[in-house]
C-alpha positions as CSV (number, residue, x, y, z in Angstrom):
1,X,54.1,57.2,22.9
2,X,55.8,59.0,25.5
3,X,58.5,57.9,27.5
4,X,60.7,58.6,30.2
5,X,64.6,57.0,29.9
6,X,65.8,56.7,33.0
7,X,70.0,56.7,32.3
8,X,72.6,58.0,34.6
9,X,75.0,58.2,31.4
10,X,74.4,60.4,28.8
11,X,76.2,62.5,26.6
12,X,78.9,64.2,27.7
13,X,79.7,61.2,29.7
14,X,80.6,59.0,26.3
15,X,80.2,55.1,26.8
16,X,78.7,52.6,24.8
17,X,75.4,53.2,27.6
18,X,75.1,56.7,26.3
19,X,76.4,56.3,23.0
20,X,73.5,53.7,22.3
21,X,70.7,55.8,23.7
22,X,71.8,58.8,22.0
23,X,71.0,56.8,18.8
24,X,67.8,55.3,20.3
25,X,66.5,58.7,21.3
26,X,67.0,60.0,18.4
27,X,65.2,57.3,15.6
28,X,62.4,56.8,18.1
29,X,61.7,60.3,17.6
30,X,61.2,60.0,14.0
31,X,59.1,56.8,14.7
32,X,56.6,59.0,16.7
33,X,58.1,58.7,20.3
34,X,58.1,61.2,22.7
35,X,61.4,60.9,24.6
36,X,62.3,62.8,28.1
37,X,65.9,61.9,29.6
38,X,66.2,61.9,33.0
39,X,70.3,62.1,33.8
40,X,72.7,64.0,36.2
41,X,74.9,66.6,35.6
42,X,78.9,65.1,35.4
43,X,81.9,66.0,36.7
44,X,84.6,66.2,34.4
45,X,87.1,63.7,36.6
46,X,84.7,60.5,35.2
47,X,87.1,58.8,32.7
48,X,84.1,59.0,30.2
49,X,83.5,62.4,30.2
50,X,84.4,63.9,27.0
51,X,83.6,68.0,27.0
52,X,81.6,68.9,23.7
53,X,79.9,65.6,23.2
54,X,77.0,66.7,24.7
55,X,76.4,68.6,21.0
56,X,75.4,65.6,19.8
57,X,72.2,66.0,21.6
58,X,69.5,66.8,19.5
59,X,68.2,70.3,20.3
60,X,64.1,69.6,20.8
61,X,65.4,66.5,22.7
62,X,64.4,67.4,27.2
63,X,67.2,66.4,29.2
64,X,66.3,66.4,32.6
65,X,69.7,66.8,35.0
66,X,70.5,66.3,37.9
67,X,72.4,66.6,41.1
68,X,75.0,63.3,40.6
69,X,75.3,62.5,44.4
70,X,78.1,62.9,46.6
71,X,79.4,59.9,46.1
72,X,80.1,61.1,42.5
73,X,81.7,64.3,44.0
74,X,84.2,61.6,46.3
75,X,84.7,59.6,43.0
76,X,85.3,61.9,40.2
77,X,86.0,65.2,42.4
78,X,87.8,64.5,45.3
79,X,89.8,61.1,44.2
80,X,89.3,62.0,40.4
81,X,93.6,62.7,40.1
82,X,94.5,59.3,41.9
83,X,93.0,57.2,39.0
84,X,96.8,57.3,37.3
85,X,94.8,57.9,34.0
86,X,97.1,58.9,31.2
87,X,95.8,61.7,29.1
88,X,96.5,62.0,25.1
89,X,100.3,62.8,25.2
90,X,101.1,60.1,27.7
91,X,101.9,61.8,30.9
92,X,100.4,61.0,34.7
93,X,97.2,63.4,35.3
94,X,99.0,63.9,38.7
95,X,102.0,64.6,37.7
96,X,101.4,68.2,36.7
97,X,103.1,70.0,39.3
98,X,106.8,69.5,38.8
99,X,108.0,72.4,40.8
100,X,106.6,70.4,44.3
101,X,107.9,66.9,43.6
102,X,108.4,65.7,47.3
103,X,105.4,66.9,48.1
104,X,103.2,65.8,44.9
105,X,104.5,62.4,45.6
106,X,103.8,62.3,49.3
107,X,99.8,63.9,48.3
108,X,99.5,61.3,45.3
109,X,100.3,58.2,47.1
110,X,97.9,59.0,50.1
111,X,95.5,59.8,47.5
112,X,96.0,56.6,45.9
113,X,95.8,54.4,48.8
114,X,92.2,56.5,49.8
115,X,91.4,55.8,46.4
116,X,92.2,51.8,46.5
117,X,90.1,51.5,49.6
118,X,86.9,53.4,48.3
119,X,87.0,51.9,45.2
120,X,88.3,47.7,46.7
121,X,86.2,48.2,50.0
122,X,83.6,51.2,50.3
123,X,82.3,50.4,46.7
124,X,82.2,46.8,47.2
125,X,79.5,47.1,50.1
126,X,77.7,50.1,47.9
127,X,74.3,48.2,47.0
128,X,73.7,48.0,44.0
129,X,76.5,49.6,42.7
130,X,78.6,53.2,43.6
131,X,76.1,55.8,42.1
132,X,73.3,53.9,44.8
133,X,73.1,57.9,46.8
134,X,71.4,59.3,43.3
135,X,68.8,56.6,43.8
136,X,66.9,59.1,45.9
137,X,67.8,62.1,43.8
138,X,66.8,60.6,40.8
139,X,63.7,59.1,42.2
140,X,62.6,62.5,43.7
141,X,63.2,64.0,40.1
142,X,61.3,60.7,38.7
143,X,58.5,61.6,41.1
144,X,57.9,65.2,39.9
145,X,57.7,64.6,36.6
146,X,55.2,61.9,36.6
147,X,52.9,63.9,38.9
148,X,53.4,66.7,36.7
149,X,52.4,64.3,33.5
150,X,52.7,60.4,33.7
151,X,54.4,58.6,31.1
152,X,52.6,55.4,30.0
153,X,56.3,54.1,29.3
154,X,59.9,54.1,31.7
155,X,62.9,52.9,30.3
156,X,66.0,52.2,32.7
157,X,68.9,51.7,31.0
158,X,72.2,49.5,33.5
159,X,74.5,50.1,33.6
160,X,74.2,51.4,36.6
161,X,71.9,49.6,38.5
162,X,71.0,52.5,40.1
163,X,68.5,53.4,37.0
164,X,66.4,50.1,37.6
165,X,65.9,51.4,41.3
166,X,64.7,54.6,40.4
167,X,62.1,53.0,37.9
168,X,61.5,50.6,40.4
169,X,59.8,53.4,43.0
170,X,58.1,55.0,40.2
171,X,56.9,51.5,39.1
172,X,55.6,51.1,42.9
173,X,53.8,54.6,42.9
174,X,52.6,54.6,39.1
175,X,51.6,50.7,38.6
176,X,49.7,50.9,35.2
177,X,52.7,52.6,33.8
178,X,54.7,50.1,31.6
179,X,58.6,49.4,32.8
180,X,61.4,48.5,30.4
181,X,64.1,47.5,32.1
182,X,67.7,47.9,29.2
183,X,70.9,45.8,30.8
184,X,73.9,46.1,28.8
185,X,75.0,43.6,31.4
186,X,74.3,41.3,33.5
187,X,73.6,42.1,37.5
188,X,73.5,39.5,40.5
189,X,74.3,36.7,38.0
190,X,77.8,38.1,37.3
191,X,81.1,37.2,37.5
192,X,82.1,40.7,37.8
193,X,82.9,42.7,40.0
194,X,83.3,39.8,42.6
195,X,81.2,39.9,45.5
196,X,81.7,37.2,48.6
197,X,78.7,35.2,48.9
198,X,76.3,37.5,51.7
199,X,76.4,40.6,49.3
200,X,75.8,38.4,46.3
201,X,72.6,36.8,47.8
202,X,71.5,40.1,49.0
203,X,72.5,41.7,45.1
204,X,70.5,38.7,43.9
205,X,67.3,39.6,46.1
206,X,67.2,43.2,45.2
207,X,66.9,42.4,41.5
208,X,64.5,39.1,42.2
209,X,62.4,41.8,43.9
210,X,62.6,44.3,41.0
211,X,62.4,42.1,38.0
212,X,58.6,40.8,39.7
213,X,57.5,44.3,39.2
214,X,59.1,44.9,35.2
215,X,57.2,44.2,32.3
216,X,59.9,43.9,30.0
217,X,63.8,43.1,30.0
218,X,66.1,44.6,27.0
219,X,69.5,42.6,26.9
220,X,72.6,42.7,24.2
221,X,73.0,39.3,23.6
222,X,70.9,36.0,23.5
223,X,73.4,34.5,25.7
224,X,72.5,37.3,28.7
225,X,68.9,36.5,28.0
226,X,69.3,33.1,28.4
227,X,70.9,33.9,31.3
228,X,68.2,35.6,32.6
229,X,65.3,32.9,32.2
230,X,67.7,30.1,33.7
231,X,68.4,32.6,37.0
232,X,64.9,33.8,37.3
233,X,62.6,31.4,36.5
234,X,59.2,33.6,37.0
235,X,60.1,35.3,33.9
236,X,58.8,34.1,30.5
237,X,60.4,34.2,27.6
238,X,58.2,37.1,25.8
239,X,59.8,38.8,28.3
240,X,62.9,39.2,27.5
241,X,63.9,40.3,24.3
242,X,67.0,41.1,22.6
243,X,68.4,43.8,20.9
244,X,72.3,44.0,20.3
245,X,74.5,46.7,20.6
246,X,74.8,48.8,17.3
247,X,76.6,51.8,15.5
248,X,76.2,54.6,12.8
249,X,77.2,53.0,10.0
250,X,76.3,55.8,7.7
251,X,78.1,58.3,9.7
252,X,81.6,55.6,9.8
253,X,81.2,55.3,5.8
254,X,82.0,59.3,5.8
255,X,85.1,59.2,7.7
256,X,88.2,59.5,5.3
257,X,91.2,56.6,5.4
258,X,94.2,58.0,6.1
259,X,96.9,55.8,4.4
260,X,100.0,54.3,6.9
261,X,103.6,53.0,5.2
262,X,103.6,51.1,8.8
263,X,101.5,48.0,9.4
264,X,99.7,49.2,12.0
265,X,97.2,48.1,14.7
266,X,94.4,49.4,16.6
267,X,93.1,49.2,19.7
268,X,89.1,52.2,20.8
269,X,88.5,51.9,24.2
270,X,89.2,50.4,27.7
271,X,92.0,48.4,29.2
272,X,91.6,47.2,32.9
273,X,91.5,44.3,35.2
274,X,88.4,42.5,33.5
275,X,90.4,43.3,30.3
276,X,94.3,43.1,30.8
277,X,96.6,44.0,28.0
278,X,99.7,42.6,29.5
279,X,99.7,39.6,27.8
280,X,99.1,41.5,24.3
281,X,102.1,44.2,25.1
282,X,104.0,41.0,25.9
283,X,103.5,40.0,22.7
284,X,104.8,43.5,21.3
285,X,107.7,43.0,23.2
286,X,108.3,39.7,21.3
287,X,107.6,41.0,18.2
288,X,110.2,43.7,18.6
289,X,112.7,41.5,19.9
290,X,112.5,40.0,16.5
291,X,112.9,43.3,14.7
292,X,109.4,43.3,13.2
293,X,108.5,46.5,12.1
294,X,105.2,47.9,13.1
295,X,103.1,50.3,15.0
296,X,100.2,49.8,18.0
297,X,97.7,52.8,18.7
298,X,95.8,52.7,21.1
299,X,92.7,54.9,22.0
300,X,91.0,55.4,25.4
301,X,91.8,55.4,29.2
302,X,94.4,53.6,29.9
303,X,96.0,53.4,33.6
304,X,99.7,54.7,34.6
305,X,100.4,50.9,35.5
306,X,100.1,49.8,32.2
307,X,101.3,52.9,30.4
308,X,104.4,51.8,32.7
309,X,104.7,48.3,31.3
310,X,104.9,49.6,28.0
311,X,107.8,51.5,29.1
312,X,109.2,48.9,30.9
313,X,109.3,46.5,27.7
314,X,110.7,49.3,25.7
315,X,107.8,49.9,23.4
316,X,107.9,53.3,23.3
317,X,109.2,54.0,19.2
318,X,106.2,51.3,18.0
319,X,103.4,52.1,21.0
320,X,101.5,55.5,21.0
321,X,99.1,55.8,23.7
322,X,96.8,58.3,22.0
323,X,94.7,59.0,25.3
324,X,90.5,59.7,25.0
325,X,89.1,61.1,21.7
326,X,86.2,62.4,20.7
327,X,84.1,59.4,19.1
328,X,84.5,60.6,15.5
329,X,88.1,60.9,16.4
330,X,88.9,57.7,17.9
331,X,87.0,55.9,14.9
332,X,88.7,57.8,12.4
333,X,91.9,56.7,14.1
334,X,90.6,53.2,14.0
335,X,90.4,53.2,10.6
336,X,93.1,54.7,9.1
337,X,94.9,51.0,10.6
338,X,95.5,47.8,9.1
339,X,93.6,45.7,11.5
340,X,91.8,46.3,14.7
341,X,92.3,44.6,18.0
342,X,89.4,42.8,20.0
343,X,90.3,41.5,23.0
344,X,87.4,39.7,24.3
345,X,86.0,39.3,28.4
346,X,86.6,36.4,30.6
347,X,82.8,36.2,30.5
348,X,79.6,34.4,28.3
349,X,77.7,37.2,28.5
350,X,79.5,40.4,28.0
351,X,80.1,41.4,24.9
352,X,82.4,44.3,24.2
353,X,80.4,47.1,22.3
354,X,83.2,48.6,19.9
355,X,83.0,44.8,18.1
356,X,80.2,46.4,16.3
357,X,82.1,49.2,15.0
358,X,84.9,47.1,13.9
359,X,82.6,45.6,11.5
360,X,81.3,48.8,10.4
361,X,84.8,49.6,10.1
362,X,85.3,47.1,7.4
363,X,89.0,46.1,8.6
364,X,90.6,42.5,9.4
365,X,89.9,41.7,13.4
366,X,92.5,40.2,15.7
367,X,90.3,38.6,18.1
368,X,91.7,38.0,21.3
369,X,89.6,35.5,23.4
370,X,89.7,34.5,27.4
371,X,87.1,32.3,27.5
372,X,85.9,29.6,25.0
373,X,82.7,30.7,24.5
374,X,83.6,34.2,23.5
375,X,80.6,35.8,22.0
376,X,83.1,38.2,19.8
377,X,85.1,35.3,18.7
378,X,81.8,33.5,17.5
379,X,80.7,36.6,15.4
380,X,84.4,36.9,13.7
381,X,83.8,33.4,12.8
382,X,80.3,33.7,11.5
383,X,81.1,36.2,9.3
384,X,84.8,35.7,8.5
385,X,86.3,39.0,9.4
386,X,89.3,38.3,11.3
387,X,91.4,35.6,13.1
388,X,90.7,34.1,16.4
389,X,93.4,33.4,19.0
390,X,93.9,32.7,22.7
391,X,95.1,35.0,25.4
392,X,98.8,33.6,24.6
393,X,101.4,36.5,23.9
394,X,103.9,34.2,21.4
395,X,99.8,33.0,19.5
396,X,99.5,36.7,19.5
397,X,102.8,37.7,18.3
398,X,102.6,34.5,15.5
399,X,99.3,36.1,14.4
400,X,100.5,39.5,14.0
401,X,103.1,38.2,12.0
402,X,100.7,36.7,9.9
403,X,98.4,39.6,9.0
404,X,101.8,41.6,8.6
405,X,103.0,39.4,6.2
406,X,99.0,39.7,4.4
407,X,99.7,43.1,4.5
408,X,102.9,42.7,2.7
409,X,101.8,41.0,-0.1
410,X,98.4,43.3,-0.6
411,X,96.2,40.0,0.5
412,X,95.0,41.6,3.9
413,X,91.8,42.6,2.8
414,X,90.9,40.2,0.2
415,X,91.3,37.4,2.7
416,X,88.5,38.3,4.9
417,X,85.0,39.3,4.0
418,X,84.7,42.9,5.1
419,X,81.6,43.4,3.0
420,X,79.2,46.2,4.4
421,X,76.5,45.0,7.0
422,X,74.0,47.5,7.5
423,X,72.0,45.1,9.4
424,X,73.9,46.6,12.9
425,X,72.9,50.4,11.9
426,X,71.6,51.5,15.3
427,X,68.4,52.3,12.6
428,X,67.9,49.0,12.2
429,X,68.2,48.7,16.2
430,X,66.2,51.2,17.1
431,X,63.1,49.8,14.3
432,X,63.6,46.7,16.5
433,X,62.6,48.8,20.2
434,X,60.1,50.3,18.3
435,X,58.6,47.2,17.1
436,X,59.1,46.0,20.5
437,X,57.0,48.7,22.1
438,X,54.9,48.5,19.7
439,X,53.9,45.0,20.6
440,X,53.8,45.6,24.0
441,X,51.6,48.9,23.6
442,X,48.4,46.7,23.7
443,X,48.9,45.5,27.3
444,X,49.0,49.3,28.5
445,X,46.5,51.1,29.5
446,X,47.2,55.3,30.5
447,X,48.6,55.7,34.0
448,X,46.3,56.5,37.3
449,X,48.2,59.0,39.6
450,X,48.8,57.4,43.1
451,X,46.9,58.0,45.8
């Protein structure tokens, strides 16, 4: 079958968006797919961009880019440097020029407040999301291609939303072609980011309107999809289908274990105001207080504010903030350490994707949860792979201390199940779509060209 994925991120922007399509595009190949990606071209300022990744892209594999939009230029071009991102060795982005302090400082902190009110005001009213200007861009691309040669098959992958627009016009224009709709979260029935109640109804219209025109929903988790049939109550439940977040499994299995004297813990990916890590560099604080002896790496964006509070609790001989890494990197990081650090959403539905390659991993979990119904707490459970606490710094602290003292007695690993699961192989993921097209295959028929 031939399709066209519809996905504004795609290697070398690296996120678990483009990171699970990647893998998808690549099995449904060998499963007889014809995949086309239609993407933009990045500016290095996104905090996902990682230069070289895009190497991982299968040669034969069409990668259709595009202009990003000039609200991508303000975003990552213009306001890229007042993000306060810290790179790998821990200093401010903007901070470079040292020779111009006065005026570096004056520049930064108008560039900051610019930033705070595109990104807590202009973005806010930016319907569906802030990449909403490639809608036309992308759509124009969209339009081309089909008239060149309709696809029988689009797949938008959402984040951002912006994708489901784009398929949405070429839905419109192309009828009889089949629309897959992938959300790796939810959209209108969010909690985040918060929206006061006029743009939420008008965010909940836009999607009412586009999901009465899709013939199929993807989600990551059975709660989202049960989300989904309780908002929208036209859809029915052979609609919406599930297929989790995955990982390379084979490829983690390959990556060597480099062996720490330090009981250490890890931390791949994003910290930010959905996900706050005060608390857990709280419970650092109290930890070394108590002249424990151990070491915290952590691996991803992480913003000057909280690089800061780190300082501020004199954490700086036990915390290395190791910056972005390359994927292999940052897993290989993650496993060289004793146990590895989830710290869950204050959501039902979201589902952090690196949970997946935790397991993989095959280390002990500290599962941090904000909400009761974590879905990440529930799979630590089910399979026994780590220990669940609140968002508490002294819980966190008292469980640290625990797996430290595992550690010390060479029980750590033994007390857990860490057993292989090959079951979450993006393979195994990808067999799933591919079943799932398969079964939908006998409700298409080939595309007519609009009039």
């Amino acid at each position: 079958m031939r399709i066209l994925h519809i996905n504004y991120y795609f290697p070398p922007i690296l996120n678990a968006r483009s990171i699970r399509w990647l893998n998808f595009v690549k099995y449904l190949k060998g499963c007889g797919h014809d995949v086309d990606i239609l993407t933009i071209s990045p500016k290095p300022g996104m905090a996902s961009y990682l230069e070289g990744s895009e190497s991982n892209i299968p040669s034969d594999l069409r990668v259709i880019r595009t202009y990003p939009g000039i609200l991508h230029h303000i975003n990552f071009g213009i306001l890229g440097r007042s993000r306060g991102q810290y790179s790998a060795h821990g200093s401010v982005l903007s901070r470079r020029n040292r020779l111009f302090r006065g005026i570096t400082f004056l520049r930064n902190c108008f560039r900051k407040i610019v930033f705070f009110f595109w990104r807590n005001v202009v973005c806010n009213l930016l319907i569906p999301d802030q990449f909403v200007d490639w809608w036309p861009i992308g759509t124009f691309a969209g339009i081309r291609l089909m008239k060149k040669d309709p696809y029988p098959c689009i797949i938008s992958s959402g984040l951002p939303h912006t994708d489901h627009l784009v398929a949405f016009i070429l839905k419109l224009f192309w009828p009889k072609t089949f629309w897959v709709a992938d959300y790796g979260d939810p959209w209108s029935f969010s909690r985040y980011p918060p929206r006061n109640k006029f743009i939420q109804l008008l965010h909940r219209f836009i999607e009412r309107t586009l999901l009465k025109t899709v013939d199929c929903i993807i989600v990551t988790t059975e709660e989202t999809r049960g989300g989904f049939l309780q908002h929208f109550s036209f859809l029915n439940a052979t609609q919406v289908i599930t297929i989790p977040q995955g990982c390379d499994t084979h490829m983690i299995a390959q990556i060597p274990t480099d062996q720490r004297a330090q009981f250490t813990v890890g931390y791949i990916g994003r910290f930010d105001s959905i996900r706050d890590p005060l608390p857990f560099f709280r419970a650092l604080s109290i930890l070394k207080d108590r002249n424990y002896v151990f070491r915290y790496l952590n691996v991803g964006v992480l913003q000057d504010y909280y690089a800061k509070a780190v300082e501020d609790l004199g954490l700086g001989d036990c915390v290395r903030l190791l910056g972005p890494r390359s994927h292999a990197d940052a897993l290989r990081i993650a496993k060289s350490c004793h146990v590895l650090l989830y710290w869950g959403n204050d959501s039902t539905y979201q589902l952090p994707s690196k949970i997946w390659e935790y397991l993989a991993l095959e280390k002990p979990i500290l599962c941090v949860t904000r909400h009761p119904e974590d879905i990440g707490a529930r799979i630590v459970r089910e399979f026994h792979r780590g220990i669940i606490v609140p968002c508490d710094p002294h819980r966190i602290a008292a469980a640290i201390r625990h797996l430290n003292r595992l550690w010390q007695t060479g029980t750590l690993d033994e007390h857990f199940d860490l057993s292989s699961m090959l079951e979450i192989d993006y393979r195994q993921r990808a067999h799933q779509l591919d079943r799932a097209l398969h079964a939908l295959s006998h409700h298409m028929e080939a595309p007519v060209r609009a009039d």
